[in-house]
N, C-alpha and C positions, 0 to 999 in steps of 0.2 A: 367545172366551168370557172371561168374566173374574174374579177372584176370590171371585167371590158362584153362583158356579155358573153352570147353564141347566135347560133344563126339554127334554126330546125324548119324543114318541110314538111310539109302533110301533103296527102294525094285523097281526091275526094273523086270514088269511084261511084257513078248511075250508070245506068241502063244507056246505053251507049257514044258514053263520051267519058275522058277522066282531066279532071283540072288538078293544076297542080300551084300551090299556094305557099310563098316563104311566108318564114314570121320570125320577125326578131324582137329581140326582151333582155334587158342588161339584168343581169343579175350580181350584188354585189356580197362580197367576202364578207364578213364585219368578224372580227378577232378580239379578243379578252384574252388579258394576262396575269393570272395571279400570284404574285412571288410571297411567300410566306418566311420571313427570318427570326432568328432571335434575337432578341433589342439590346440582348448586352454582348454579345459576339461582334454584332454589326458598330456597335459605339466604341468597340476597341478595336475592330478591325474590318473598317466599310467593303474591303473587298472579299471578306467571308460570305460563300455561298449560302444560297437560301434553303432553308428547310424541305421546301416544297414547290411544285410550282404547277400550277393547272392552267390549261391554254384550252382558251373555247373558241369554239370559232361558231357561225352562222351565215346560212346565205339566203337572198330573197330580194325583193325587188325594191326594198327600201335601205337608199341608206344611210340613214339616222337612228345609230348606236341608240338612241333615247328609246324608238322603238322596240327594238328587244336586250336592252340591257336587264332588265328582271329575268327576261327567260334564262341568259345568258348565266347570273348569279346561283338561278335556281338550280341549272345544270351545274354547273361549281362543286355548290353545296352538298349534291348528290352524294359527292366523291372526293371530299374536303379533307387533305392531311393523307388519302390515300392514294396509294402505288399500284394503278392500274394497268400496268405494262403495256399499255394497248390504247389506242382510239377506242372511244364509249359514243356509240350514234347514240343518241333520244330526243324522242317529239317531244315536245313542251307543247300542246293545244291550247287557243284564246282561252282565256275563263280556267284555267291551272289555280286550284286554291294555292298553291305554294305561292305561285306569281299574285294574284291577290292579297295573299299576306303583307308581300313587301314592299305593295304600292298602300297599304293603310298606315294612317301618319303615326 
């Protein structure tokens, strides 16, 4: 899905009759990008690529990065420095000690 939403039906079947009901719901992208360099590579030459780099992404009905930017970190940090060849899905759930950690001051 993508930031302009989607459109889903449901069909709600009784005992003889069936109503049929759209529903729509934006659902929005929100993206994280982490570029990791080295600070004397990059100070002698800014167009030296980055060590690393981890791209998050997240999607849901909010879209204020504030709201899940901790999830968004926590995910990161899972797999920080490493070469995962691949797209990593994980749930982050409300109440994640890791994400509590990093909203204590």
């Amino acid at each position: 899905m993508d930031n302009y939403g989607g459109m889903s039906y449901s069909n709600v079947q009784t005992p003889g009759y069936t109503t049929c009901k759209t529903h729509s719901e934006i659902i929005y992208t929100r993206r994280l990008v982490l570029k990791l360099i080295e600070g004397n590579n990059y100070r002698s030459s800014p167009k030296a690529g980055p060590l690393w780099i981890g791209e998050i992404t997240s999607s849901g009905s909010s879209p204020d990065l504030r709201d899940v930017m901790n999830y968004m970190l926590v995910a990161a940090f899972e797999h920080f420095g490493e070469n995962t060849q691949k797209a990593i899905r994980e749930i982050i759930l409300s109440g994640d000690a890791r994400v509590k950690a990093l909203m204590e001051p």
